[in-house]
C-alpha positions as CSV (number, residue, x, y, z in Angstrom):
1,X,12.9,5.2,0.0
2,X,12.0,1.5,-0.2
3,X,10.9,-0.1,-3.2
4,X,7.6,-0.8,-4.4
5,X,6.1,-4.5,-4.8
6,X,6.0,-5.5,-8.7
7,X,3.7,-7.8,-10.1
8,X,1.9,-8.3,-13.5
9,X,-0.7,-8.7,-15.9
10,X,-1.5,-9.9,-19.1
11,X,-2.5,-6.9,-21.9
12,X,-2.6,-7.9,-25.2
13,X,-0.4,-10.7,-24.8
14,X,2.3,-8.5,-23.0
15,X,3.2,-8.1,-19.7
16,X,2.2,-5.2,-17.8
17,X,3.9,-3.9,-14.8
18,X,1.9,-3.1,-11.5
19,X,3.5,-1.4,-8.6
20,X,2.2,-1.2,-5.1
21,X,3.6,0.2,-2.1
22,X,1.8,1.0,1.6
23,X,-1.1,0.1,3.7
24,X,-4.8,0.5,4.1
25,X,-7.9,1.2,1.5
26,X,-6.5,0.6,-2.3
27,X,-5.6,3.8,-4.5
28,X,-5.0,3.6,-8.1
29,X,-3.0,6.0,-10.1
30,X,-3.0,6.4,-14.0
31,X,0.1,8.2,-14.5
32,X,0.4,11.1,-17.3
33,X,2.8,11.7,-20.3
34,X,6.0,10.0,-19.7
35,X,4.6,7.5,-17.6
36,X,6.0,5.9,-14.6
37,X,10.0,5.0,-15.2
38,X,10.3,5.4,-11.3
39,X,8.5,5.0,-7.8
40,X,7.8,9.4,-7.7
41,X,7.5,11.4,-4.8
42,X,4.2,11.8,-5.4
43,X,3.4,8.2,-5.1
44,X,5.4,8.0,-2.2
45,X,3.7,10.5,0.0
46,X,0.1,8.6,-0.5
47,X,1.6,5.7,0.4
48,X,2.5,6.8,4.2
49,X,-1.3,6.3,4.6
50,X,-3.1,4.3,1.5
51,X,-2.0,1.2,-0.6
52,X,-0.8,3.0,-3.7
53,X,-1.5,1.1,-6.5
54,X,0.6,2.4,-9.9
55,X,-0.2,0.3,-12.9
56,X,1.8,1.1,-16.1
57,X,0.1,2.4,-19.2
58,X,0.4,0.0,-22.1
59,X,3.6,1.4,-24.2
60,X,4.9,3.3,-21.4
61,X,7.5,2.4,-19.0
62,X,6.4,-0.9,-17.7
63,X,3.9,-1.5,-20.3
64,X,5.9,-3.7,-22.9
65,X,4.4,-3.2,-26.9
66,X,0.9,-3.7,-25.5
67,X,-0.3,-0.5,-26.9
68,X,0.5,-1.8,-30.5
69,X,-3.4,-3.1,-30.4
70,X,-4.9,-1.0,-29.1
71,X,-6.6,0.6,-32.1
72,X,-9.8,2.5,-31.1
73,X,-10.9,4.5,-28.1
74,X,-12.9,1.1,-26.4
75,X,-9.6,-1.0,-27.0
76,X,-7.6,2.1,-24.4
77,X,-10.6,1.9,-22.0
78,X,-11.4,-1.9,-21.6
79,X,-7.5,-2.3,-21.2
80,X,-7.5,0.7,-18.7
81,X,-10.7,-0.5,-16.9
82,X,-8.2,-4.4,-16.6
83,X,-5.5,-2.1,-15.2
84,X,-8.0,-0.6,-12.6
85,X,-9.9,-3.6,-11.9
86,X,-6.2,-5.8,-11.1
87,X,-6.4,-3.6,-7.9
88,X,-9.3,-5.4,-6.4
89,X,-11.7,-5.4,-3.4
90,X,-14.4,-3.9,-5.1
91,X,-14.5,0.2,-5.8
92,X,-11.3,2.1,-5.6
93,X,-10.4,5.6,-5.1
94,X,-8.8,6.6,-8.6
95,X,-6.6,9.4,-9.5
96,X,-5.5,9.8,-13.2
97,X,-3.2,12.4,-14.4
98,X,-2.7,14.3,-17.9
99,X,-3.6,11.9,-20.2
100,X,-4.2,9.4,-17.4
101,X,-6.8,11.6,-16.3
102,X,-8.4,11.0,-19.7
103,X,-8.7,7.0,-18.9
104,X,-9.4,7.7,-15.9
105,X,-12.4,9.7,-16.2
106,X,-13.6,6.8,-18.6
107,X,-13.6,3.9,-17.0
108,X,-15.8,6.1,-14.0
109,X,-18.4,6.8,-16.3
110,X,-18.2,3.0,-18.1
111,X,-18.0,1.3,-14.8
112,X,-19.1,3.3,-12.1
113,X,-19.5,0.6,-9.7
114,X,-15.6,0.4,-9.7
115,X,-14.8,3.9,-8.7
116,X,-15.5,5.2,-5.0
117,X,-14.0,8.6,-5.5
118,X,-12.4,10.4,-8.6
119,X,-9.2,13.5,-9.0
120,X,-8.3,14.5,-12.2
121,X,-5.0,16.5,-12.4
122,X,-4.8,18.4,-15.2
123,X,-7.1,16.2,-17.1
124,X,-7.1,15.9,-20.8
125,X,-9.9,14.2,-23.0
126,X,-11.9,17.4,-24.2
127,X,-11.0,19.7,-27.0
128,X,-13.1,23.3,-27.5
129,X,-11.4,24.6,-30.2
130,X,-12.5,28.2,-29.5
131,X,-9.7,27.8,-26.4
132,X,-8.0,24.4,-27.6
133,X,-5.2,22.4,-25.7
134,X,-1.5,23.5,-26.9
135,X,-0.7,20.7,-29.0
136,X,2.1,18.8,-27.0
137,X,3.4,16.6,-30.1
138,X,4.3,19.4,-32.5
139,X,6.8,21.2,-30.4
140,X,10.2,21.1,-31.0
141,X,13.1,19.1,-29.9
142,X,12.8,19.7,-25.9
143,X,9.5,21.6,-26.1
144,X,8.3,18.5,-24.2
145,X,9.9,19.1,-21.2
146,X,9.3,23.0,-21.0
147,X,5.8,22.1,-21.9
148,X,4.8,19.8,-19.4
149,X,6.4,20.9,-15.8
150,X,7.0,24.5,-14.4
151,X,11.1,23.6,-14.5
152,X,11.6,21.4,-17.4
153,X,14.5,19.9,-15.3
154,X,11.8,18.2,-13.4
155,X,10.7,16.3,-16.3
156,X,14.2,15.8,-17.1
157,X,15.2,14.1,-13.8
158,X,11.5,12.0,-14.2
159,X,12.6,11.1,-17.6
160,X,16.3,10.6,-16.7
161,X,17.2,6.5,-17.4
162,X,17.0,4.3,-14.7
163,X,20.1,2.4,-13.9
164,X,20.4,-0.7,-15.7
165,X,18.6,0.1,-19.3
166,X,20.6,0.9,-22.1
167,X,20.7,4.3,-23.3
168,X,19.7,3.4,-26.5
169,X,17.1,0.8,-25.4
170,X,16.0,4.1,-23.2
171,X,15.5,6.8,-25.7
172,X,13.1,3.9,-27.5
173,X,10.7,3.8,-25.0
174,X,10.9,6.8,-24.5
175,X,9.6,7.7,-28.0
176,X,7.1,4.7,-27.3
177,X,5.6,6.3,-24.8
178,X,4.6,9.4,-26.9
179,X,3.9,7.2,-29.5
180,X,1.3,5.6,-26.7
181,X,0.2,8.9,-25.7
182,X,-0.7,9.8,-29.0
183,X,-2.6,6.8,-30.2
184,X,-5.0,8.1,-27.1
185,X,-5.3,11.5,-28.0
186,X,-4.3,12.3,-31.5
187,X,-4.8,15.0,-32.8
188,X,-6.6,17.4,-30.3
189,X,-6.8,15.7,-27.3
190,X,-10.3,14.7,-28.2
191,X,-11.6,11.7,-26.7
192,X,-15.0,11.8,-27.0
193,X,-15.4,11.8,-23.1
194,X,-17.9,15.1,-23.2
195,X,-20.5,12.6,-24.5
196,X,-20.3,10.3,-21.6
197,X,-19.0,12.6,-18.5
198,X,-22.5,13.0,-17.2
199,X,-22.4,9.5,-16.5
200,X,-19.7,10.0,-13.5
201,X,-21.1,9.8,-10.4
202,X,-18.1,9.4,-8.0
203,X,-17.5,12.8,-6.3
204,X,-14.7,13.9,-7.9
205,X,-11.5,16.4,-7.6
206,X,-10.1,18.6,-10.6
207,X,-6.9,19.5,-9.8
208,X,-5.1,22.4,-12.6
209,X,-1.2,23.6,-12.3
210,X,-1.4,27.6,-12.2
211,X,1.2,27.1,-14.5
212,X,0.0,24.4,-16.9
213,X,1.1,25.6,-20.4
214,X,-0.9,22.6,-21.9
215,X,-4.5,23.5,-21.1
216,X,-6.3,26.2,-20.7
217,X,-7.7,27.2,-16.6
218,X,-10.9,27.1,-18.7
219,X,-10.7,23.3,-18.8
220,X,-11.6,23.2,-15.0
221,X,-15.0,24.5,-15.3
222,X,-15.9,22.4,-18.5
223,X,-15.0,19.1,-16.3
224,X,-16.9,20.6,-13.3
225,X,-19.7,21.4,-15.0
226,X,-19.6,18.2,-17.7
227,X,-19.6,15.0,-14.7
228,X,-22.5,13.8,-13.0
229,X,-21.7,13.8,-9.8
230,X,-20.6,16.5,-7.1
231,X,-17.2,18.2,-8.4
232,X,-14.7,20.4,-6.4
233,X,-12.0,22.1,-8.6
234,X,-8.7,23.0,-6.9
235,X,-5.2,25.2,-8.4
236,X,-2.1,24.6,-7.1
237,X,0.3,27.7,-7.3
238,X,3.4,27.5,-8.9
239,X,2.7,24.1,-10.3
240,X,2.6,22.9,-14.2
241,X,0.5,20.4,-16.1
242,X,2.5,17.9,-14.5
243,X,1.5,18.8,-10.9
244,X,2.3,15.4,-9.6
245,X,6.4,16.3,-10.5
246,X,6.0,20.1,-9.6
247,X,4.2,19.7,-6.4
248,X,4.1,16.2,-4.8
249,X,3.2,17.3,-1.1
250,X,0.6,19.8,-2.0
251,X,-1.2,17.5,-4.7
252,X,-1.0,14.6,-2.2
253,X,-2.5,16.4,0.6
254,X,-5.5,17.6,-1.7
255,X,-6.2,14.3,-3.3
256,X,-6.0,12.6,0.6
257,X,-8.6,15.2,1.9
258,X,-10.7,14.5,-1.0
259,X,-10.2,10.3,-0.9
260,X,-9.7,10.3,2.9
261,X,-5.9,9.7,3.9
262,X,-6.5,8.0,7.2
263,X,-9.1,5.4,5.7
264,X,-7.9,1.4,6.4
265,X,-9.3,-1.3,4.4
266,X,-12.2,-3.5,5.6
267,X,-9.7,-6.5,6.6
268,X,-7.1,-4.3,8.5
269,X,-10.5,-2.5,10.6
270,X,-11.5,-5.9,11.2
271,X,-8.0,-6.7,12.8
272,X,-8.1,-3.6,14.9
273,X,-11.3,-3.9,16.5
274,X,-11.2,-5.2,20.4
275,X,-12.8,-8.1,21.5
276,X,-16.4,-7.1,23.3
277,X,-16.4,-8.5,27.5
278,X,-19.3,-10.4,27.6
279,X,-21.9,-8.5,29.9
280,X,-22.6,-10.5,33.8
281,X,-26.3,-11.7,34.0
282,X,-28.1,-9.4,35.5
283,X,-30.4,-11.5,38.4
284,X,-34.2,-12.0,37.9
285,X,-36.5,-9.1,38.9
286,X,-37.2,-9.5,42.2
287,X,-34.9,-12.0,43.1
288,X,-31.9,-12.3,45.5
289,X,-28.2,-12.7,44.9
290,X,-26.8,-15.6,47.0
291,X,-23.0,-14.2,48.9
292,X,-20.9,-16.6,47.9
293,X,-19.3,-16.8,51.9
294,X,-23.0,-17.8,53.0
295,X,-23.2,-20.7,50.4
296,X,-19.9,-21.9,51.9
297,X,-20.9,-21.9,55.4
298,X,-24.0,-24.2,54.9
299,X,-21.8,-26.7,53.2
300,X,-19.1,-26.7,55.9
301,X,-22.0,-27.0,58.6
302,X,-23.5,-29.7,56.9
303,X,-20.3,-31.5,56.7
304,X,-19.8,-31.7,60.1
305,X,-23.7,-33.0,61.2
306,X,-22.1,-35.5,59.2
């Protein structure tokens, strides 16, 4: 597996990490909890057809202290709406997960103009407290990882420190990322998005784990029924809050049916169109074609009078 492009932008006087890797129309992924400490599988398999663009959370992995200023909802979304927006060439196709989701969902109904199509995967930002989330910063020491994928080694190996960091400069961002996550959606998971949902138009995906021990299946139907704009909901069997770790190829193939895998951007269509052979004249109604051999002849003849 080859690694991704890097590049960055400025957050809050930090520098932010953006990964890209692949070819064709831009799609944007807002990782979930944890963030992005490596290139996934997921993000590998929409890359065989689509430019994957993976920008990194401010606070997670890739995200420097640019959380630390982020104070209110608006100060999350206008710096999530930057991270979308760095993608450019207009509206993208944008797939947010777990508390990506969240932001995700968000900047489509604050900027619609800037999101073609929409999947949410396991998407949090709602709380009914009749049915509420589980509440994925009081478990215990390693409830995290049983918590969040169907085999908490998957998490494990997600989570697992790159080479080159220092363990102990690892385990603090690690604990920066949650620290991140929470600022977002302490305590409940409640975001305020129900007021503004109706405001997504972008046809969008909701794609729930069968096994998501974080939110309830009911969660699918309130999104469905909550956005603006046409909604599909989709499970995925065997797979936990985290689908994008549990089940890379499944939740790939569904968000490429739903953004269109095979679609090239307007640059790279414009490359691969052929050149048009201009049409021949057609001669005037009524009139005659000359042969070219009797043209000749008269010349030749005329020659020779000479």
């Amino acid at each position: 597996m080859s690694e991704p492009s890097a590049r960055t932008i400025r957050i809050n006087d930090e520098d932010v990490r953006i990964w890209e890797k692949g070819r064709g129309a831009p799609v944007v992924v807002l990782a979930g909890f944890g963030g992005l400490p490596r290139w996934s599988d997921f993000l590998e398999r929409l890359c065989r057809t689509r430019r994957v663009i993976a920008p990194s959370l401010p606070g997670f992995p890739g995200g420097g202290r640019a959380h630390d200023r982020l104070d209110t909802q608006m100060d999350w979304l206008i710096a999530a709406h930057d991270l979308v927006a760095a993608a450019g060439g207009g509206p993208v196709d944008l797939i947010g997960v777990s508390v990506g989701a969240a932001l995700a969902a968000d900047v489509a109904a604050l900027w619609p103009n800037l999101v073609r199509r929409l999947v949410l995967v396991s998407p949090l930002g709602l709380c009914d407290l009749s049915d509420p989330p589980l509440d994925i910063f009081a478990q215990p020491p390693g409830g995290m990882d049983v918590a969040l994928t169907a085999d908490p080694a998957t998490y494990r190996r997600h989570m697992a420190k790159p080479d080159g960091v220092d363990e102990l400069e690892w385990q603090i961002l690690v604990l920066r990322a949650n620290e991140a996550a929470a600022r977002i959606l302490w305590p409940l998971g409640d975001t305020g998005l129900r007021k503004r949902m109706r405001r997504i138009t972008a046809p969008t995906l909701i794609v729930m784990g069968e096994a998501d021990k974080i939110l309830p299946r009911s969660y699918a139907r309130k999104f469905a029924g909550g956005v603006g704009g046409k909604a599909t909901v989709k499970t995925i069997p065997g797979a936990g809050h985290l689908a994008d770790l549990d089940a890379p190829e499944a939740l790939a193939k569904m968000a490429l049916a739903h953004c269109g895998g095979a679609v090239t951007s307007a640059s790279a269509a414009a490359r691969g169109k052929k050149k048009s052979t201009p049409a021949r004249a057609k001669p005037r109604s009524g009139a005659k074609a000359k042969p070219a051999g009797r043209a000749a002849g008269k010349k030749r003849r005329a020659a020779k009078r000479r």
